[in-house]
N, C-alpha and C positions, 0 to 999 in steps of 0.2 A: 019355146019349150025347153026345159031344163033337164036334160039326160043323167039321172044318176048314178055314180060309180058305184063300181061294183066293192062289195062288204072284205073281198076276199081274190086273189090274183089266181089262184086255180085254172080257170078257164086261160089266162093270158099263160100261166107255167106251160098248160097244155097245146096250145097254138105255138110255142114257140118251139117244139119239138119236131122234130123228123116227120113228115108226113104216115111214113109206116109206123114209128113210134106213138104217134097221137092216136094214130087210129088203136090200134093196139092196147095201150095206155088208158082211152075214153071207154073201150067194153069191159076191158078188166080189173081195173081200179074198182068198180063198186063189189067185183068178187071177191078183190083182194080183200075190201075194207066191212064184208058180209052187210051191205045196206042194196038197198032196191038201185035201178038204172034210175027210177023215177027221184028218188032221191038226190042221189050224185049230181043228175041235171039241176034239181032246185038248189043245189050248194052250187055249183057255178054264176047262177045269176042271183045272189041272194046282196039285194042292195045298200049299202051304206044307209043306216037311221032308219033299218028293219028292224024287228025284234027275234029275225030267226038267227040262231047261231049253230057253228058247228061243232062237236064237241072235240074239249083240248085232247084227249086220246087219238082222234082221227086228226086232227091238226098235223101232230109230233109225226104220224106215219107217211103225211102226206108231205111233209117238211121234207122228212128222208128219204121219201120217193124224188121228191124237186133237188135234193140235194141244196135245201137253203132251211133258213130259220123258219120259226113258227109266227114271228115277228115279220117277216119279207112277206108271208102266205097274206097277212093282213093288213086293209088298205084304210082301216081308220088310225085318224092320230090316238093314241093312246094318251091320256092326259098324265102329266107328271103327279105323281104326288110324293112327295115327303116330306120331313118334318119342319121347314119351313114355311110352305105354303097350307099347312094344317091347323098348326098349334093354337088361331087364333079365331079360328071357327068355330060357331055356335050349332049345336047338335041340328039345329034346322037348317043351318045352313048346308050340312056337309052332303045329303041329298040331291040338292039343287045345284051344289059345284061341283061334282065330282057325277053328277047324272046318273045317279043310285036309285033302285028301285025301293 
């Protein structure tokens, strides 16, 4: 059985803090960020090649609560695209390579 990673390092940002910090950190952060406790928890475990995301506004604050990128917070590769790897795809194709909805 194949364990899948997690969509977003939040929960690892939060584990790797001070014990009193974490704890402190895990009740207040959903006040800070005005969403449910129920929520916050579903953003910690939300898996790689789910469709739940979390929005770039709360990314950016939690980026600067970690004191790291918004880029670091997230644990999928992000595909390259630019004008090289574009110019010669076919409007059907650009859905299917680039995983567009």
């Amino acid at each position: 059985m194949s364990v899948k990673k997690l969509k977003y390092s939040i929960l690892e940002k939060l584990q790797n803090l001070p014990k009193k910090k974490f704890e402190v950190s895990k009740r207040k952060l959903p006040i800070a960020l005005n969403i449910s406790n129920i929520t916050f928890s579903k953003w910690l475990y939300i898996k790689v090649g789910e469709s739940a995301e979390i929005k770039i506004s709360y990314l950016r604050i939690l980026a600067n609560f970690f004191n790291c990128t918004v880029e670091e917070l997230c644990n999928e590769t992000i595909k390259e695209v630019n004008y090289d790897n574009i110019k010669d795809l076919q409007k059907t194709e650009t859905k299917t390579e680039f995983k567009l909805k």
